[in-house]
C-alpha positions as CSV (number, residue, x, y, z in Angstrom):
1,X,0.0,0.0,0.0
2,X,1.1,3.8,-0.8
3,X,-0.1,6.5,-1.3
4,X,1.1,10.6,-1.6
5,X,0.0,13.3,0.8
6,X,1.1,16.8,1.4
7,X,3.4,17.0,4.1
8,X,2.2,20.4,5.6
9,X,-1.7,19.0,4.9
10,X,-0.8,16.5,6.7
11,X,1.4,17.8,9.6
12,X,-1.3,20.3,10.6
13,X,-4.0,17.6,10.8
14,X,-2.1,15.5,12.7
15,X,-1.0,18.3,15.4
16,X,-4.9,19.4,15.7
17,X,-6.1,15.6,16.7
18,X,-3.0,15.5,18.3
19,X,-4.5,17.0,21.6
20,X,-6.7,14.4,22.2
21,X,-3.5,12.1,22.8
22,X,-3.2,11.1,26.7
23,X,0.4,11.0,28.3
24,X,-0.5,7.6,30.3
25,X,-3.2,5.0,28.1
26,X,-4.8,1.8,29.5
27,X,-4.3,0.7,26.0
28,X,-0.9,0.6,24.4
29,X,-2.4,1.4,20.9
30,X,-4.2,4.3,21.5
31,X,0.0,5.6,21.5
32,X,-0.6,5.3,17.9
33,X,-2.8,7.5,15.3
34,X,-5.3,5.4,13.2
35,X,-4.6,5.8,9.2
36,X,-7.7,4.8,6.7
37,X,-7.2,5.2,2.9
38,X,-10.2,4.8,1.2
39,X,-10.7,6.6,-2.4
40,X,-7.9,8.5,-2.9
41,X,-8.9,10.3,0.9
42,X,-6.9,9.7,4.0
43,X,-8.9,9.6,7.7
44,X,-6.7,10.0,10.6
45,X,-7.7,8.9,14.6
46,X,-6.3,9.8,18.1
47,X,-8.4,8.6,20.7
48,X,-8.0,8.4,24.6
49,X,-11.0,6.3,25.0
50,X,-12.7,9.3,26.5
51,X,-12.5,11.6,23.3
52,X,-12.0,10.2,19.5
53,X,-11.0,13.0,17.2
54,X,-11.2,11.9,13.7
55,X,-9.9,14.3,10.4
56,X,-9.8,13.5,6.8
57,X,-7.7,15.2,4.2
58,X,-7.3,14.7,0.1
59,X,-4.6,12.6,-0.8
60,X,-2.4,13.5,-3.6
61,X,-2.3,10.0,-4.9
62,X,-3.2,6.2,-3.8
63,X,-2.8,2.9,-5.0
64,X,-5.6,1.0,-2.9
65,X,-7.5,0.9,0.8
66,X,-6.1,0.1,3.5
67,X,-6.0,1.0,7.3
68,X,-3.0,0.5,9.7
69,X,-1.7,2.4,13.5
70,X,1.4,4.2,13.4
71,X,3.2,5.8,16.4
72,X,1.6,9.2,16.8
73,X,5.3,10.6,18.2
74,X,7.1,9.3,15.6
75,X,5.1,10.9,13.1
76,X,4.7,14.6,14.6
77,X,8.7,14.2,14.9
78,X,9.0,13.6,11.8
79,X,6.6,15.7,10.5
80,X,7.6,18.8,12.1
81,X,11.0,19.1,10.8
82,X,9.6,18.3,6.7
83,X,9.1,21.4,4.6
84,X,6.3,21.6,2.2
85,X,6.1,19.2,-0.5
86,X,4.9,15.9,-1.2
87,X,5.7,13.0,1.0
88,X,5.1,9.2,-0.2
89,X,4.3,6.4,2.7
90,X,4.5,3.1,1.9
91,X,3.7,0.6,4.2
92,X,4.4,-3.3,3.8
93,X,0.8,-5.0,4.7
94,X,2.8,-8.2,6.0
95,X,5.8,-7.1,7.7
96,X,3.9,-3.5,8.6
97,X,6.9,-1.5,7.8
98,X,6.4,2.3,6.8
99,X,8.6,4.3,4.7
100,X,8.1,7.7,4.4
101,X,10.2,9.4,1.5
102,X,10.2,13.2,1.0
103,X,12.9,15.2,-0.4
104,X,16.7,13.8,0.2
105,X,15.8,11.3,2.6
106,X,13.5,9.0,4.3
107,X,12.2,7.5,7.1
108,X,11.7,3.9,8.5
109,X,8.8,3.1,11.2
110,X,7.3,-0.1,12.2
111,X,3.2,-0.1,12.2
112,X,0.4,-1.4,13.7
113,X,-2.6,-3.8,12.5
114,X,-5.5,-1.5,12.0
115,X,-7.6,-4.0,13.3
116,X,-6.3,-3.8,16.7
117,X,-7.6,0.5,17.4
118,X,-10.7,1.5,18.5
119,X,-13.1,3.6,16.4
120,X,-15.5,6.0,16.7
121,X,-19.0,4.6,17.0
122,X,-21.9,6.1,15.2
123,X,-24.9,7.8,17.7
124,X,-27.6,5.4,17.2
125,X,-30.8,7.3,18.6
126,X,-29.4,10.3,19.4
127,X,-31.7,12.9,21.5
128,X,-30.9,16.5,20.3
129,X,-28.8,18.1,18.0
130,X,-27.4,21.9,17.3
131,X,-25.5,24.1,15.0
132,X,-24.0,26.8,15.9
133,X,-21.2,29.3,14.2
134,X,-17.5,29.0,14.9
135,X,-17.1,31.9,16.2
136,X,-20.4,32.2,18.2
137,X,-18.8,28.7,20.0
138,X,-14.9,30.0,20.4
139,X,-16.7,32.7,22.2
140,X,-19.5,30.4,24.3
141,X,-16.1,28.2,26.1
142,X,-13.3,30.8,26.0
143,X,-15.4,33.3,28.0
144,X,-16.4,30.0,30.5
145,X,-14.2,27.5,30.5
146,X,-11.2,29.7,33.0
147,X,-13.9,29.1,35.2
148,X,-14.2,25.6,35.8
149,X,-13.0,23.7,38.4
150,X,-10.8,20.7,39.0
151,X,-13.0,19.1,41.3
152,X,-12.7,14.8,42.3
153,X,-15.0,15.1,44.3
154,X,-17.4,17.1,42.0
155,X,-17.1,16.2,38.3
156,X,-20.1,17.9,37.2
157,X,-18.1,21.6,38.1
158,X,-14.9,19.9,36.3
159,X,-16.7,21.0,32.6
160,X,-18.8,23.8,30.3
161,X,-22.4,23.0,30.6
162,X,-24.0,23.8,27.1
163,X,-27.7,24.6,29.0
164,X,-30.1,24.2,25.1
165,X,-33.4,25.1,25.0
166,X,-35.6,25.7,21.9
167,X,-35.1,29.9,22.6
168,X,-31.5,29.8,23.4
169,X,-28.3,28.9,24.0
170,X,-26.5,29.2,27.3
171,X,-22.6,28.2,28.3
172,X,-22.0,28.0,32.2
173,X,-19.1,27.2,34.5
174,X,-18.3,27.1,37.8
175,X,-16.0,26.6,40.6
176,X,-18.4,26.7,43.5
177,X,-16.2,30.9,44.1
178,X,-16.8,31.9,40.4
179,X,-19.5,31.3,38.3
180,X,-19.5,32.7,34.1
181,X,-22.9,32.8,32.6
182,X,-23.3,33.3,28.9
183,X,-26.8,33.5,26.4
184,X,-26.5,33.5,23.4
185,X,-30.5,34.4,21.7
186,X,-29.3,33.6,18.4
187,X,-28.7,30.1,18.8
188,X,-31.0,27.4,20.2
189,X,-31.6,23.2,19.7
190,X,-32.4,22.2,16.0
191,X,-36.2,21.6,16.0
192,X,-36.8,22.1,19.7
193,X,-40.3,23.5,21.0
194,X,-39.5,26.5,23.2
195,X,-40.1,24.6,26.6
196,X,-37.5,21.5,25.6
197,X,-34.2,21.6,28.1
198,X,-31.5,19.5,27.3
199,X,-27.8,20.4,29.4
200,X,-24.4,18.7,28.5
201,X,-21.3,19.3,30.6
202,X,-18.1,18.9,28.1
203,X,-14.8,18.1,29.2
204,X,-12.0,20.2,29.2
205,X,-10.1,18.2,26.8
206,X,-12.2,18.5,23.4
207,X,-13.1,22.0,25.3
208,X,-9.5,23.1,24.3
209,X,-8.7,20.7,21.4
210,X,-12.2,22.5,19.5
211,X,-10.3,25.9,20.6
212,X,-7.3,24.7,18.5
213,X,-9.4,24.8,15.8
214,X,-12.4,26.7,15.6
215,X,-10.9,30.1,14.2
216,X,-9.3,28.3,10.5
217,X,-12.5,25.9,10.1
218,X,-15.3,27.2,7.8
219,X,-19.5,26.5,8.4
220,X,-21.1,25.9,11.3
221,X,-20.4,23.3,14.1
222,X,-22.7,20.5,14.8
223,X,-23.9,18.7,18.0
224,X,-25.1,15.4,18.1
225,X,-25.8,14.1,21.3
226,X,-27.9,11.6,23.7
227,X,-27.3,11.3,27.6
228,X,-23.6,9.8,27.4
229,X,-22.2,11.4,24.4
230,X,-21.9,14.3,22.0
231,X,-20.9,14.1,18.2
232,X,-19.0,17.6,17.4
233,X,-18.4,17.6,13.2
234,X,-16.3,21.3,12.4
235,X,-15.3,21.1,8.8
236,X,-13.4,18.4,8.1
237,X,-12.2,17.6,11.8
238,X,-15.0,15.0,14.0
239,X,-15.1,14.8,17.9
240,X,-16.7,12.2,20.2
241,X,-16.2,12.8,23.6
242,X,-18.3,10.9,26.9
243,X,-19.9,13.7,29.0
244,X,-19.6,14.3,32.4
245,X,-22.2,12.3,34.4
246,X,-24.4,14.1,37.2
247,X,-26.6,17.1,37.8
248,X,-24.7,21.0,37.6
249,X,-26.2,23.0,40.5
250,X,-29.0,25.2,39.4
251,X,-26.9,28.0,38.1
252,X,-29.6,30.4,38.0
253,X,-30.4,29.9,41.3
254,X,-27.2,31.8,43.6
255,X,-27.4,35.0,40.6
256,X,-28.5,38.1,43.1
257,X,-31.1,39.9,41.4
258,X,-31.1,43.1,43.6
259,X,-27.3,44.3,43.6
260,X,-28.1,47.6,44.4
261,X,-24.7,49.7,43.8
262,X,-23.1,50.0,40.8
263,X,-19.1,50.6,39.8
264,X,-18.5,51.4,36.6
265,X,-14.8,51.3,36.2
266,X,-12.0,51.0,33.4
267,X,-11.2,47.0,32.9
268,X,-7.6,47.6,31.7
269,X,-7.1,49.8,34.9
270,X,-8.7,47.9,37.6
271,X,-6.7,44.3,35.6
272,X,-3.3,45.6,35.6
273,X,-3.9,47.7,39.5
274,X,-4.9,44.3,40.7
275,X,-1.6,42.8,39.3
276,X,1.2,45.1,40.7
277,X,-0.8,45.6,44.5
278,X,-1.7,41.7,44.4
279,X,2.3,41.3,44.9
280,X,1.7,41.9,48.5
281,X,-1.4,40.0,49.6
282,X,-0.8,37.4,51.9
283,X,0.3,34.0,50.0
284,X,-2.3,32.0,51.9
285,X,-5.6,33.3,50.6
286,X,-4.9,36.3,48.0
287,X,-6.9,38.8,49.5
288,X,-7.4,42.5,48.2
289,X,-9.7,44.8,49.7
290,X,-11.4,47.0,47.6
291,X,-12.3,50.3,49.3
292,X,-14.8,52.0,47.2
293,X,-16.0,55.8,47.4
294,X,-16.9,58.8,46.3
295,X,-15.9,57.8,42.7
296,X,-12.5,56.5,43.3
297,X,-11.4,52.5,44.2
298,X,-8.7,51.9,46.1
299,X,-7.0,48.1,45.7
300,X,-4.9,47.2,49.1
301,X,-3.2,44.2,49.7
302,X,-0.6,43.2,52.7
303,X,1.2,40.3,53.9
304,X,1.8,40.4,57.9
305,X,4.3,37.7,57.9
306,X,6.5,39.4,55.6
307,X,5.5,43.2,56.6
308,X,5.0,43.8,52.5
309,X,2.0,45.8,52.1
310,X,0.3,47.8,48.7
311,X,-1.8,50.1,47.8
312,X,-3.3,51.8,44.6
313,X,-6.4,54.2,43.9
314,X,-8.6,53.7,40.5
315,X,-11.1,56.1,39.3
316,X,-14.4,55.1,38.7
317,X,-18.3,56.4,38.5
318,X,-19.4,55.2,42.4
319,X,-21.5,57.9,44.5
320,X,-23.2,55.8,46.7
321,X,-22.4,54.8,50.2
322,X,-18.9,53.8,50.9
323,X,-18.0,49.8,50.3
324,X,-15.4,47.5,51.4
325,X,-15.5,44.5,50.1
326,X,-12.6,41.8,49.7
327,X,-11.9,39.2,47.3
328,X,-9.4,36.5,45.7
329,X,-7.1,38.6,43.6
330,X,-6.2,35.9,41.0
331,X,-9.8,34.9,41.1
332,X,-10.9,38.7,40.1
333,X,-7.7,39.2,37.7
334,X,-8.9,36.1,35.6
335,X,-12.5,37.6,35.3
336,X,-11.3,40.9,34.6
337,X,-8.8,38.8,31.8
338,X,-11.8,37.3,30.1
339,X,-14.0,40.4,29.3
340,X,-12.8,42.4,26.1
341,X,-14.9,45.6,26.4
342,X,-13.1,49.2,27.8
343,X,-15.2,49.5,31.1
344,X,-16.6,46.7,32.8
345,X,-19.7,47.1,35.7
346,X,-19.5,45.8,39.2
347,X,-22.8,45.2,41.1
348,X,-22.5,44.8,44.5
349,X,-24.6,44.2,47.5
350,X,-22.2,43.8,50.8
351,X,-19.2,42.6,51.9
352,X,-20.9,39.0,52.2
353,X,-23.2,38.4,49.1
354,X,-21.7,38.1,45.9
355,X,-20.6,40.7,43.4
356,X,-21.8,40.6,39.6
357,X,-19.2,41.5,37.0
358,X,-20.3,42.5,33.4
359,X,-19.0,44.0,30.1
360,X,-20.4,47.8,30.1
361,X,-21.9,46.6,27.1
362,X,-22.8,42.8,25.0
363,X,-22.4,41.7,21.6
364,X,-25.6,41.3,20.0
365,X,-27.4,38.5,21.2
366,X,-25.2,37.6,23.7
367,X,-25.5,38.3,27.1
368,X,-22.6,37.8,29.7
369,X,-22.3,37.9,33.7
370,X,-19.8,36.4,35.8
371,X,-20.5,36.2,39.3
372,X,-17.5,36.2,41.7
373,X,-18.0,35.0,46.0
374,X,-16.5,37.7,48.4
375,X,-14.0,36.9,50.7
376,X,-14.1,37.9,54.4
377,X,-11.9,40.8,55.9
378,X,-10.6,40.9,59.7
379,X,-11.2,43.5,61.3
């Protein structure tokens, strides 16, 4: 069997499903990616039994079928140091050697029976399905997905919940100290009445392998999915990835409706403040305090143990009562991090309820809040 591919076709393909690829398998061959020639078109698979990530990719030329498992280091190695041009792989269907000739040289691998990998099953019945824009999804888990947690104890935080109803479209994540909340109006479940409810918690993993790829694929992603499984096809890349098991908390539920005072403050000022004063808050719990008044914040931070302390004043439209609230500086820093408009709003209630954090204005459609616990100051 050979056939002819384009080694920079190729090499990019095989970097993207290269995520999917687990450090430690149960099984030895999932090591390996998963090559299928069928009519002149080659399908590639990395799996980690969890998440299957399938591409397929024109071939230059082929002289039959035929499916085999090659060592997935061996060929990014190799394929990361080969300029553009055509590369020819031959591979000996009894002994299962591979040769791989490109310009001035070659190399020699030893492959696998293709027999021997598991494949990507098809969804039999499955329960829902959705399509949504690649950039309308990039923005759905990069704006969430800082937020989850790494949780043993509590899987379902450990993910983005995709909450579909027939009227829209909602990403959520949580930490049990941060929550991110965004709607999106403009996308909802493919032939869902109004009143349907279906919520799927992804992993991280195709979280950040579809983030690899969302912003060079063209036409719309879409969802497949049933209680166990989702079905992700982007272009010419496929994922299937398990879901997380369980019940997510009822998100809506610990949003405060009535924050009655409102900060309106520059983002880039109030991000990089927090940065140089968080320098000095105490190593054990991260605290700043803000102190907010008369239309100027002031970000404090000390650490007894080592006598450091800092201090810095941001101006912002407050002329309410005075506030003092505290929080977890890296926890506010990665919010702040995450929202791309000039000024964001703070809504805030006391030093013990949670604050709201929100872009001073949305993107159309979309509608984002990220809710962030206090933490408690001694007197």
């Amino acid at each position: 069997m050979k056939f002819i591919a384009s080694s920079s076709a190729l090499s990019s393909r095989l970097q993207a499903i290269s995520k999917v690829l687990s450090p430690k398998n149960a099984l030895p061959v999932l090591d390996n990616f998963l090559f299928d020639i069928q009519d002149n078109r080659l399908t590639v698979t990395a799996s980690d039994a969890e998440t299957t990530m399938v591409t397929t990719m024109d071939l230059i030329e082929s002289d039959k079928s035929g499916v085999f498992a090659i060592s997935a280091k061996n060929m990014l190695d190799a394929f990361k140091e080969i300029s553009e041009q055509p590369v020819t792989i031959e591979v000996n269907e009894q002994s299962m050697a591979v040769r791989i000739d490109y310009q001035n040289g070659s190399f020699n691998f030893v492959a696998l029976p293709g027999d021997e990998y598991p494949t990507m099953k098809p969804m039999d019945k499955p329960t829902g399905s959705l399509s949504i824009s690649p950039a309308a999804l990039l923005k759905g888990i990069s704006s969430t997905v800082f937020a989850s947690a790494d949780d043993e104890l509590r899987p379902v935080m450990n993910g983005v919940v995709l909450d579909i109803t027939g009227k829209d479209l909602t990403f959520v994540a949580s930490d049990a100290h941060k929550l991110v909340r965004l709607t999106n109006t403009a996308f909802h479940g493919d032939n869902m009445e109004p009143d349907s409810h279906y919520m799927l918690i992804l992993r991280k993993k195709p979280i950040n392998v579809l983030k690899s790829i969302l912003g060079r694929e063209e036409g719309d992603a879409h969802f497949i999915f049933d209680e166990n499984r989702a079905i992700i096809q982007l272009g010419d890349y496929k994922i299937s990835t398990l879901l997380i098991e369980g019940r997510f908390p009822n998100y809506q539920a610990v949003i405060p409706q009535n924050n009655p005072y409102t900060i309106w403050v520059d983002r880039l000022s109030i991000l990089n403040a927090l940065k140089r004063v968080s320098i000095c808050s105490d190593q054990s719990n991260g605290l700043v305090r803000l102190d907010i008044r008369d239309n100027q914040m002031t970000i404090s931070a000390q650490n007894s143990d080592f006598s450091t302390s800092a201090q810095e004043a941001v101006s912002c439209q407050y002329g309410d009562a005075a506030l003092l609230i505290g929080f977890k500086a890296q926890f506010l820093i990665d919010i702040m991090s995450n929202i791309v408009t000039q000024d964001v709003v703070i809504k805030l209630a006391d030093p013990a309820h949670a604050g709201l954090i929100m872009p001073s204005e949305n993107d159309e459609n979309e509608d984002l809040l990220m809710l962030l616990m206090p933490m408690m100051i001694k007197a």
